[in-house]
C-alpha positions as CSV (number, residue, x, y, z in Angstrom):
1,X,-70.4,-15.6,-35.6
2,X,-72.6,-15.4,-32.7
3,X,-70.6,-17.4,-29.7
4,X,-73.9,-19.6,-28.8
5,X,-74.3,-20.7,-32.7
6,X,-70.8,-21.5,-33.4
7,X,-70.9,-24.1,-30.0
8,X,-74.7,-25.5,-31.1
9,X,-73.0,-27.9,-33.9
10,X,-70.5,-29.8,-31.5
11,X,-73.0,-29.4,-28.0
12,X,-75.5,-30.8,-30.5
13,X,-72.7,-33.9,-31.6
14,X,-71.6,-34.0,-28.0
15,X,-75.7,-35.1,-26.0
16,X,-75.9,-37.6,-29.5
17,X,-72.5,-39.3,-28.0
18,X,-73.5,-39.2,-25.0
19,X,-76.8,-41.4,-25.7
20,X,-74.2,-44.2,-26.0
21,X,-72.8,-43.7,-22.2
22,X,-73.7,-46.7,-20.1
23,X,-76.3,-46.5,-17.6
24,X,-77.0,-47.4,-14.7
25,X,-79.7,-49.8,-16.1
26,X,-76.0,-51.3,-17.7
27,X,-74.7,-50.9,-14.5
28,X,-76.6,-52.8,-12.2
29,X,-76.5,-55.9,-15.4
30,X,-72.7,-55.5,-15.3
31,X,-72.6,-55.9,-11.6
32,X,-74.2,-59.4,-11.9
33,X,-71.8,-60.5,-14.5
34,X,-68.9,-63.0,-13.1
35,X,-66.6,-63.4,-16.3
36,X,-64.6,-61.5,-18.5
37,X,-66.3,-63.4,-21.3
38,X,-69.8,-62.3,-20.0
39,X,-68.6,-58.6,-19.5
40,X,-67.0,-58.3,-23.0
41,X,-70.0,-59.9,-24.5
42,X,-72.4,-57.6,-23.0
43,X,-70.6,-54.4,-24.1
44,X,-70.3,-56.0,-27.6
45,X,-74.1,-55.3,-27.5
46,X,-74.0,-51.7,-26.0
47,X,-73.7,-49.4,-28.5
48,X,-70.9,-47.4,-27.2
49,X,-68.8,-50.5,-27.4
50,X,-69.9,-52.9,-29.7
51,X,-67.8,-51.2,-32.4
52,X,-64.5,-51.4,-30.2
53,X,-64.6,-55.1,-29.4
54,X,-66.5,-56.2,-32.5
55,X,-63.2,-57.7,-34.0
56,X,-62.4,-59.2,-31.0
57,X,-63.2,-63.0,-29.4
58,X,-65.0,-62.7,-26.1
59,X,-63.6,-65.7,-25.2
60,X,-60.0,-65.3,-26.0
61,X,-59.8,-61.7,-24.9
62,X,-57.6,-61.3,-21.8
63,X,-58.4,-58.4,-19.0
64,X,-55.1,-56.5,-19.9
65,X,-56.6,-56.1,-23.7
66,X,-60.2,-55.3,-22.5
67,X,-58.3,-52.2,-20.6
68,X,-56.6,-51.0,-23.4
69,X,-59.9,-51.4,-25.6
70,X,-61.8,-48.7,-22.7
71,X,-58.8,-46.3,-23.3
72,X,-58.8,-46.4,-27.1
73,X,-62.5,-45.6,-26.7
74,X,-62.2,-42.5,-24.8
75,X,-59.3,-41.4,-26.9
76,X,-61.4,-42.0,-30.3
77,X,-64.5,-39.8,-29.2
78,X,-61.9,-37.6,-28.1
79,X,-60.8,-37.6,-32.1
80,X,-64.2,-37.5,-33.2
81,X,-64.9,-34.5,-31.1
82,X,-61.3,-32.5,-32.4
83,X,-62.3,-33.5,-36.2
84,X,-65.4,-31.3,-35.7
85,X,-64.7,-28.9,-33.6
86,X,-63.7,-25.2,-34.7
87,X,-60.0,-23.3,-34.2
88,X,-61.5,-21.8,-31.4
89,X,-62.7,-24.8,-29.9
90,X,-59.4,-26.7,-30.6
91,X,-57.9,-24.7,-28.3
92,X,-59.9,-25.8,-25.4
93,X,-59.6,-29.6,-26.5
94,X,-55.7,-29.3,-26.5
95,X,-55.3,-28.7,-23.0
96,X,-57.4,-32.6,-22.3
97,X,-54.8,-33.8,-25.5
98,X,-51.9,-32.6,-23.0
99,X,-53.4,-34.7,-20.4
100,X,-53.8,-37.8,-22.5
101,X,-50.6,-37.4,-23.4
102,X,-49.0,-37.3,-19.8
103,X,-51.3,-40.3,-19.3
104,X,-49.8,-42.4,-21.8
105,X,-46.3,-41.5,-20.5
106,X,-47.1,-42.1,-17.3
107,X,-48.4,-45.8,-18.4
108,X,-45.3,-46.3,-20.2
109,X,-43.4,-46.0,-16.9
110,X,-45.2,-48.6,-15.4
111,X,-44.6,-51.4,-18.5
112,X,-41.0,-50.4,-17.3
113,X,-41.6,-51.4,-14.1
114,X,-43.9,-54.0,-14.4
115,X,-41.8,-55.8,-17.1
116,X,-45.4,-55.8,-19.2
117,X,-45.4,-55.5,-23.3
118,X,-45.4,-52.4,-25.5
119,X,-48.2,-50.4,-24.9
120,X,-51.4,-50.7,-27.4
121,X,-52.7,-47.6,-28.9
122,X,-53.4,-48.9,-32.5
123,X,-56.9,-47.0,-32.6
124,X,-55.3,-43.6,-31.5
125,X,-52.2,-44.2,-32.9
126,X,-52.4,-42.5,-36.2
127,X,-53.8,-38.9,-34.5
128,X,-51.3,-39.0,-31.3
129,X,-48.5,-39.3,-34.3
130,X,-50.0,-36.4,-35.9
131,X,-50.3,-33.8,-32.8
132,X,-47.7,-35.5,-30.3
133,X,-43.8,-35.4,-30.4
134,X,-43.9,-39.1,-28.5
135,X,-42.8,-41.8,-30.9
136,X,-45.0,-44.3,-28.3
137,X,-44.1,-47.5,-29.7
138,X,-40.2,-46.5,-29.3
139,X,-41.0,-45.1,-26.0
140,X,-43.2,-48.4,-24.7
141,X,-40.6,-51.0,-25.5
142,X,-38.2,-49.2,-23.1
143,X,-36.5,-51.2,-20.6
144,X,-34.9,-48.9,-18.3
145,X,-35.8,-45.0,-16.8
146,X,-32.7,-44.3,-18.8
147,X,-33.3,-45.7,-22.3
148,X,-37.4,-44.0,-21.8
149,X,-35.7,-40.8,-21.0
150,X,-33.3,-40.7,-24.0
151,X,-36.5,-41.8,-26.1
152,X,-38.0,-38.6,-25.1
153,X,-35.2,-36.8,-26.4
154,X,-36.0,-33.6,-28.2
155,X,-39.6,-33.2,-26.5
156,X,-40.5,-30.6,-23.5
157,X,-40.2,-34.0,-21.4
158,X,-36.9,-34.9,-21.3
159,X,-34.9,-31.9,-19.7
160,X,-37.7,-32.0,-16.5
161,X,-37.3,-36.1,-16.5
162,X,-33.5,-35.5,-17.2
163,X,-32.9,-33.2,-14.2
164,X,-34.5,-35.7,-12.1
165,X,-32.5,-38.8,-13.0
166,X,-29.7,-37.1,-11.6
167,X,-31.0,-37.4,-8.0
168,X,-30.7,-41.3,-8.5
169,X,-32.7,-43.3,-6.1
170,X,-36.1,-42.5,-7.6
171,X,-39.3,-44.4,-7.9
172,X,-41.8,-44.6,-10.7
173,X,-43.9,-43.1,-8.6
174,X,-41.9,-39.8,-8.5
175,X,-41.6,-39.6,-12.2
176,X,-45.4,-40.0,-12.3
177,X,-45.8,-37.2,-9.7
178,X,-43.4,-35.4,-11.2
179,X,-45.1,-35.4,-14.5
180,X,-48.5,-34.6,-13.1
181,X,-47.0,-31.4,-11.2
182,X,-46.3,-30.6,-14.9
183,X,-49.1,-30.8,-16.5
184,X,-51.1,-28.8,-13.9
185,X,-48.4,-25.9,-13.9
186,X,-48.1,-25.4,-17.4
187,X,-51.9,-25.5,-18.1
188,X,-52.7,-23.0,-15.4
189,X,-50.5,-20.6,-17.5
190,X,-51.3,-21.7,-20.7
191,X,-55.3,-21.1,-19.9
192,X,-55.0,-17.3,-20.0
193,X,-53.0,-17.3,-23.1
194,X,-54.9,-19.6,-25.3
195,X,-59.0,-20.0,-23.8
196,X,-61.6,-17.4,-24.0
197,X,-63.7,-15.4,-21.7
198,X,-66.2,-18.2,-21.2
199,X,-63.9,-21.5,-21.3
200,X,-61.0,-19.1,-19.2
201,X,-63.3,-18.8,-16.7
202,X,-65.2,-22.7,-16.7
203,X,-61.3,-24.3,-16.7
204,X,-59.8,-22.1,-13.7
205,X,-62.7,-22.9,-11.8
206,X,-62.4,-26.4,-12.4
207,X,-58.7,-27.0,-12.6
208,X,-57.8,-24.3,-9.7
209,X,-60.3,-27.1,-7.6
210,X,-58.5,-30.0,-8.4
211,X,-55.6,-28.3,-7.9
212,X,-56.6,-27.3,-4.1
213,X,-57.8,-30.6,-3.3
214,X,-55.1,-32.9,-4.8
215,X,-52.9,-30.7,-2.6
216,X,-54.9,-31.5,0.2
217,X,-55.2,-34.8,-0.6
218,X,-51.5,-35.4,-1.1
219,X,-50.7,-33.6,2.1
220,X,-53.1,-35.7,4.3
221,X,-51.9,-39.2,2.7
222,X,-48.2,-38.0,3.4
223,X,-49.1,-37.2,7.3
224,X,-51.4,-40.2,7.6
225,X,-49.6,-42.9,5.8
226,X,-45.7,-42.1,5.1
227,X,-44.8,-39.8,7.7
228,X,-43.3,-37.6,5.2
229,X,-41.1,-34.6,6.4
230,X,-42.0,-31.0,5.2
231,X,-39.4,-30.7,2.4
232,X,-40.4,-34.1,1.1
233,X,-44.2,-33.1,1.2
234,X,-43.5,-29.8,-1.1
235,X,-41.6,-32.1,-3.5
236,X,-44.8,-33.1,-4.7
237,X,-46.9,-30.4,-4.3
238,X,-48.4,-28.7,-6.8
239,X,-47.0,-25.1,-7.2
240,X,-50.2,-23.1,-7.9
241,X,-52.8,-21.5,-5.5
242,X,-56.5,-20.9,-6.2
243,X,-58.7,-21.3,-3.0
244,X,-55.5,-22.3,-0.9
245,X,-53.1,-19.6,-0.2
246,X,-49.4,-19.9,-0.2
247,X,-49.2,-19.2,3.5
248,X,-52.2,-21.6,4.2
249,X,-50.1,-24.4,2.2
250,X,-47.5,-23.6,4.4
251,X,-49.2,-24.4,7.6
252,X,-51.3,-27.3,5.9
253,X,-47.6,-28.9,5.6
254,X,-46.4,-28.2,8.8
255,X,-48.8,-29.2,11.1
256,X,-47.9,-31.5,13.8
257,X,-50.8,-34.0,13.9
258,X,-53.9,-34.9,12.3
259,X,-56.0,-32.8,15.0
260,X,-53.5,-29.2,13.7
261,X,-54.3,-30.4,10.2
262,X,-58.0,-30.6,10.1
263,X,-58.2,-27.8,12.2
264,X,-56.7,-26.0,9.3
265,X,-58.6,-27.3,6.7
266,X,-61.9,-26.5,9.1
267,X,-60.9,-22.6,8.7
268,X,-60.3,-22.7,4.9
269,X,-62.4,-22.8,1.7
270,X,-62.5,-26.7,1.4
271,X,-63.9,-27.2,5.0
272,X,-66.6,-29.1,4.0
273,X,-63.6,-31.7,2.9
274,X,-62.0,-32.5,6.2
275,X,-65.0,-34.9,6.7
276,X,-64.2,-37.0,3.8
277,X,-60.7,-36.9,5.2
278,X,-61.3,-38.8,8.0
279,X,-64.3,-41.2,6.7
280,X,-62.1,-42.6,3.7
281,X,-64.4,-41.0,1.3
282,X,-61.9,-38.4,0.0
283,X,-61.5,-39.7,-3.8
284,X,-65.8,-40.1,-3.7
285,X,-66.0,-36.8,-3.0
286,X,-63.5,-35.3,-4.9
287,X,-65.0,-37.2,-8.1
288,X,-68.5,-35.5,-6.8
289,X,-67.3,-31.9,-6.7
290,X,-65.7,-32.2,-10.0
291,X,-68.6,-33.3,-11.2
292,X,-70.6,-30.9,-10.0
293,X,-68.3,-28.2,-11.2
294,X,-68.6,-29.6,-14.9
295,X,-72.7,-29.0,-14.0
296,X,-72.4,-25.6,-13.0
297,X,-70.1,-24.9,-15.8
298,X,-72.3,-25.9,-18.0
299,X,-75.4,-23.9,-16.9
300,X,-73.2,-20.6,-16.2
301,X,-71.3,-20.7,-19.8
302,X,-73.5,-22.4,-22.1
303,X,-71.9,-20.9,-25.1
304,X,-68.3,-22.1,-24.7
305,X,-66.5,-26.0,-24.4
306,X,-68.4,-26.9,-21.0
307,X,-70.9,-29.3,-22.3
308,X,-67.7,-31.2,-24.8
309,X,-65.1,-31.0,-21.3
310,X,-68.0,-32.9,-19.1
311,X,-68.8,-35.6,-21.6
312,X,-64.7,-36.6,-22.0
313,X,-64.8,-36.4,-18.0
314,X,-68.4,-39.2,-18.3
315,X,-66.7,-41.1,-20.4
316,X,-63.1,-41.0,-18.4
317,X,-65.1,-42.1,-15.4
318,X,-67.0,-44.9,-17.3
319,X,-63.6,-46.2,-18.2
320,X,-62.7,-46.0,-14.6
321,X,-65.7,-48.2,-13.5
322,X,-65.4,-50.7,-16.4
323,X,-62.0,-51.0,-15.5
324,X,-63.0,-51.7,-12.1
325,X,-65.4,-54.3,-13.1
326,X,-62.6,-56.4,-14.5
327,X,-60.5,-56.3,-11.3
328,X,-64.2,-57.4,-9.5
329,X,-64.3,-60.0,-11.8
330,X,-60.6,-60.7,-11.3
331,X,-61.0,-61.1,-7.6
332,X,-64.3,-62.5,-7.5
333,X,-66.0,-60.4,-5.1
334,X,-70.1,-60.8,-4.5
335,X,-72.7,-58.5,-6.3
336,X,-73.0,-56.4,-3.3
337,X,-68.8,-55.4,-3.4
338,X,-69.0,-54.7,-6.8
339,X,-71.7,-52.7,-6.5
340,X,-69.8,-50.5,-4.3
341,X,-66.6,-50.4,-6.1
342,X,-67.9,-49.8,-9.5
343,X,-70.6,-47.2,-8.5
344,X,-68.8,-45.6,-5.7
């Protein structure tokens, strides 16, 4: 079958789901809203929403349910989109199933340390059984790193969150880093085994990005904020190189100051970056480039899982805002703070 026909029928389904994105007409209503009850009650009128929370009171609902509503909503059009897609195509939407997946046990290490109840993902629940080797309600009612790493038992999970128990003194933070350095590394090898031409080339360029800036990212935060040693800063890094050579990471890491560190990044690829660095606006533009990665994707390989990948990645960062909304709300702030929260 000829490659652009065989991606018409889910780029068509794709645009038709993304009518039902919010805009920023939706936006700049939500902004203005100063309750939970309001926001819920609006999105019970957007159509993107209205079939999520349409069982649900929008006066009884708390924030932590409203949350958990946004994430069931990204991982059902996810479904909708893997129940019509092709073989071919599946293999694309696997790699975004693996990072769900190290999303949700990543959350599940937070209910440990936050002492919060099982983890709600009733909509999902019956295709994560199907495709994933996490029995999440077993896993979310863990009380202990311990009893969540022997509830991984007999998945690729435990032996990599095994080995690191036995360093003691950890953080949830380093089993969350620990499982993003994961999922990174294995998908950069698994792209050239399972993707196409087309979708090969769209997913390095994008994932080989994030890659390079999280790593910049990461090392900037650790010389800024923690004073972190070399050896400490490699722990987290993550152990692939696309734009950012091995010897380049190298003296990223050990630089002296801030000044030796920019003056790095100044001579590299991501020069443009250092900027953003300095002005705070590093996850702003990060978010941007991505974004505008998924846009040249799309125009350069038209025929191939571009136009499917972006629309998860609009609706991921709709989630994000809405999400943000509620912690406005939460905290009160003026029209003119949410506004530059939420649409930052």
């Amino acid at each position: 079958m000829n490659s652009s026909i065989s991606y018409s029928g889910i780029n068509t389904k794709v645009k038709a789901m993304s009518a039902k994105l919010i805009s920023k007409e939706d936006y700049n209503r939500i902004i203005t809203l100063e309750s939970v009850t309001d926001l819920i009650a609006y999105l019970k009128k957007h159509p993107g929403y209205h079939d999520l929370f349409l069982k649900y009171d929008e006066r009884e609902i708390h924030r932590g349910q409203a949350e958990r509503v946004f994430i069931n909503g990204l991982y059902l059009d996810y479904t909708k989109i893997y129940r019509f897609a092709n073989e071919e195509q599946r293999q694309d939407l696997e790699l975004i199933f693996f990072r769900y997946e190290i999303n949700v046990l990543k959350v599940c290490i937070r209910l440990i340390h936050n002492n919060s109840s099982a983890y709600d993902l009733s909509q999902f629940h019956p295709f994560f059984t199907k495709h994933s080797q996490i029995n999440v309600n077993t896993l979310s009612t863990s009380r202990s790193m311990e009893e969540y790493i022997q509830n991984l038992k007999g998945t690729e999970y435990y032996s990599i969150l095994t080995k690191m128990s036995k360093k003691g003194g950890l953080s949830s933070f380093d089993y969350e880093m620990a499982l993003d350095v994961y999922y990174f590394t294995k998908s950069w090898k698994l792209k050239d085994n399972i993707l196409n031409d087309s979708n090969k080339k769209a997913f390095t360029l994008r994932i080989g990005t994030e890659i390079d800036l999280l790593n910049i990212m990461w090392i900037f935060r650790s010389k800024k904020m923690y004073d972190m040693g070399a050896s400490d800063i490699f722990t987290y890094l993550i152990p692939v190189n696309y734009k950012l050579t091995k010897s380049l990471l190298a003296r990223l890491v050990s630089t002296v100051t801030l000044d030796e560190f920019m003056k790095q990044i100044g001579n590299s690829h991501y020069k443009n970056f250092s900027a953003h660095l300095k002005n705070g606006t590093m996850e702003r533009e990060y978010n941007r480039i991505i974004n505008n990665i998924y846009l040249y994707n799309i125009a350069k390989h038209p025929a191939s899982m571009t136009t499917v990948n972006y629309y998860l990645f609009r609706k991921d960062m709709e989630i994000s805002r809405l999400t943000t909304a509620l912690e406005c709300i939460r905290y009160g702030l003026d029209s003119k703070r949410k506004q530059d929260y939420i649409l930052q």
